[in-house]
C-alpha positions, -999 to +999 in steps of 0.1 A: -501-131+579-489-146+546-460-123+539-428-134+541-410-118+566-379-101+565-350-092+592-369-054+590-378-043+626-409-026+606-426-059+593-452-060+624-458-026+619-466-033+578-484-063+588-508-044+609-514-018+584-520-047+556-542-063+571-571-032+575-564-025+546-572-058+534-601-060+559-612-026+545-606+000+576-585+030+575-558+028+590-537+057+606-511+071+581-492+090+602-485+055+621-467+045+589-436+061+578-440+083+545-417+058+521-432+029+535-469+042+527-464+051+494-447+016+483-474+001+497-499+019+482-485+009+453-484-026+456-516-025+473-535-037+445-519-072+448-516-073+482-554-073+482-562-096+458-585-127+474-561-155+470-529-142+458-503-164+445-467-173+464-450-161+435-470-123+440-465-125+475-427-128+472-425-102+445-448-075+469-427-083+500-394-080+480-406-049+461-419-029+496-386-041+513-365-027+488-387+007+487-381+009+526-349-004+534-325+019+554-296+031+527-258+012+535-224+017+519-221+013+484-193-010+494-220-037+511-241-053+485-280-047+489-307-074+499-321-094+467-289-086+445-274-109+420-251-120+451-271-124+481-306-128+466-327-162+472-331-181+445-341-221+438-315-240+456-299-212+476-327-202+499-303-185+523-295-160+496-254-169+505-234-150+482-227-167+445-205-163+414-208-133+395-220-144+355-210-110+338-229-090+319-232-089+283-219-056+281-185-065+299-186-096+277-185-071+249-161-050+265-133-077+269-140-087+237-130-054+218-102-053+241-088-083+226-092-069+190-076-036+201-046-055+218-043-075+185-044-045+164-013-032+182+005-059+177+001-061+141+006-024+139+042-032+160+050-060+133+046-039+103+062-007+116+090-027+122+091-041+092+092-014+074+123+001+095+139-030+089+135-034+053+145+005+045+174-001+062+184-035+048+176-024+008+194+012+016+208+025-016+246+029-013+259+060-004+278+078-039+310+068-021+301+028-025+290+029-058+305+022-087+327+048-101+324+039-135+286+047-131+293+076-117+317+089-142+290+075-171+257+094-155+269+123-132+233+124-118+198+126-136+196+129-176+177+165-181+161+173-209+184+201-220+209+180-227+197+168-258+218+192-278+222+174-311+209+190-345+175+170-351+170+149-386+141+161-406+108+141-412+121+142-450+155+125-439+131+098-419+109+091-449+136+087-473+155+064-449+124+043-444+113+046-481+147+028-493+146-011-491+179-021-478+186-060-468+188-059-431+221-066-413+216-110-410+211-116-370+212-150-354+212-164-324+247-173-319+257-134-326+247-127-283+274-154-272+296-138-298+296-101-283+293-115-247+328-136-250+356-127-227+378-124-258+362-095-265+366-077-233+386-047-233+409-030-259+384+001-263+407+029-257+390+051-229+384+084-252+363+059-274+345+045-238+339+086-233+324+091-265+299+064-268+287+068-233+282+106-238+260+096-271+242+072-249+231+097-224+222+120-249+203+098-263+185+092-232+180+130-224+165+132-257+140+102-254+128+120-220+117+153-237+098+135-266+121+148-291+123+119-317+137+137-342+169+144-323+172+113-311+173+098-343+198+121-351+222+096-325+211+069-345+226+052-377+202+052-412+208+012-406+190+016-368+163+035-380+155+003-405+156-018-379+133-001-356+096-010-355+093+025-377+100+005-409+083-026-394+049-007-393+057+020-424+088+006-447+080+003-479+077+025-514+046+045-506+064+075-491+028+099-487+017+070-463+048+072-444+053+107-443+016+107-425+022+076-406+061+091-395+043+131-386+018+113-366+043+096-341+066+125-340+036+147-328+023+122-306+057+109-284+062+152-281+026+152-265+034+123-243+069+138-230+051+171-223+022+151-205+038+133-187+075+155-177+098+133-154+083+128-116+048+116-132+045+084-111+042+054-136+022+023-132+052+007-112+055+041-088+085+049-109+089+082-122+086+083-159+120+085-177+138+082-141+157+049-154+189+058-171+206+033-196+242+034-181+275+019-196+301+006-176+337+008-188+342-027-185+316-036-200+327-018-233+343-041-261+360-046-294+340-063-322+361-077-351+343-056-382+357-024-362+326-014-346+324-012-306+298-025-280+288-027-247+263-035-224+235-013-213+225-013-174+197+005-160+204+029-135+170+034-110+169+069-089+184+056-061+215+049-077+210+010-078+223-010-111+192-035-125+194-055-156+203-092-148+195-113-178+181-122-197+172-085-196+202-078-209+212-058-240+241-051-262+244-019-278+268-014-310+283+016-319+298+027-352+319+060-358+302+083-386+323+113-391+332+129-360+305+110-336+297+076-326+260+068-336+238+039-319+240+015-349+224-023-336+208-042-306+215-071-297+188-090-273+209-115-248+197-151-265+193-139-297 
């Protein structure tokens, strides 16, 4: 017979029944068992074939054996697996390396990326703890107390209390040609000499830092008007108002002056404080702060300090050249804003 045979007791018995079949007769189908004739029925049609191939005949015997074969535990691998099957150059069918599978390849593969994943996931969580608890704001113990005494908490809007100027007030002001106060550079390391450094007595100190956070309450709420009102006629000169309007036509200013006035009051009520800015800071969440130390003499009689910027959490920012000097002058009963002085010039 030219089947290969197998360790199956039932091989004679399939060989007989192969062969009249092949030689035409009927053979007995009860003789066969039930599995076994229907696998071979099924492969008959190469099985019969005049001068079949080796490679055919190994396929048919391979593909009745495994239709027939008594079931084992699923712990004993099965004849013709990947680790006992005969193959070129292991004709015993001895057991071999496993090559895995393309879906186990793709299994360890995304558990690499997941494992990876954590880990980055571990490295930014804890650098997040670590950096909120290394750029903590201070507690309102640790910081300074001049600050504290200066801005006793957010600038509100009602604070701005100050009787506003009128638009005629501003025109007039900006209508009047007036030689501005000479500047130079050398004027910053004048105000920012230690010479100057104290003699401001402290009701003075008081007084200019209440007009400064008034002034900043008022700049919150839009309200140019009143915060002009804080400021000196000189100031108002010097702002980019008369840069962009000064000059003798007064109709062109009043326009130019109504315009703005209308326009920062629609910004203010826009955008109300907590309206996150480009930077994620809260609009009008910065306070300009003055420290008492920071508050000195100047010889013509007028007094100045400088301005630092007080964030939300209570941290001071405004290292130079950032920096600016802010001169008061008394008019009246009240200190009014009066110059600025950028640090280098």
């Amino acid at each position: 017979m030219w089947f290969a045979r197998g360790k199956d007791t039932r091989a004679d018995e399939l060989d007989r029944f192969l062969d009249e079949m092949a030689r035409g007769q009927s053979a007995p189908a009860s003789a066969v068992e039930p599995a076994l004739l229907s696998a071979t029925r099924h492969v008959h049609g190469l099985a019969a074939t005049g001068q079949p191939s080796d490679r055919i005949k190994a396929s048919v015997w391979e593909d009745v054996m495994d239709a027939t074969r008594s079931p084992r535990p699923a712990s004993q691998p099965a004849i013709g697996s990947s680790l006992t099957r005969a193959r070129p150059g292991n004709p015993a069918g001895r057991p071999t390396a496993s090559v895995p599978s393309p879906d186990m390849n793709q299994r360890r593969r995304m558990g690499a990326r997941l494992a990876t994943a954590a880990m980055l996931l571990t490295v930014l969580v804890v650098g997040y703890v670590v950096a909120q608890v290394a750029f903590r704001p201070p507690a309102d113990d640790q910081r300074d107390l001049a600050v504290v005494v200066a801005t006793p908490g957010p600038v509100a809007g009602q604070e701005c209390q100050v009787e506003p100027r009128t638009i005629d007030e501003i025109v007039s002001i900006l209508s009047t040609q007036v030689m501005p106060r000479p500047t130079s550079t050398s004027e910053w390391d004048v105000v920012i000499s230690p010479r100057l450094t104290g003699g401001v007595a402290p009701e003075i100190i008081v007084a200019i830092q209440a007009t400064q956070r008034e002034w900043n309450a008022c700049g919150r709420t839009g309200d140019v008007l009143r915060q002009s009102a804080l400021e000196t006629d000189a100031y108002i000169r010097r702002s980019p108002w008369f840069d962009m309007w000064g000059g003798p036509n007064s109709d062109e200013i009043r326009t130019s002056v109504e315009a703005e006035v209308t326009r920062v009051a629609r910004l203010a009520a826009a955008a109300p404080p907590g309206t996150p800015a480009p930077d994620d800071v809260p609009l009008g969440a910065e306070t300009l702060v003055i420290h008492d130390e920071d508050v000195r003499q100047l010889p013509d009689g007028r007094v100045g300090a400088l301005l630092r910027e007080e964030n939300p959490s209570g941290g001071i920012t405004s290292p130079l050249p950032f920096n600016t000097f802010r001169i008061f002058v008394q008019v009246d009963d009240r200190w009014l804003i009066d110059q600025d002085i950028m640090a280098g010039g």
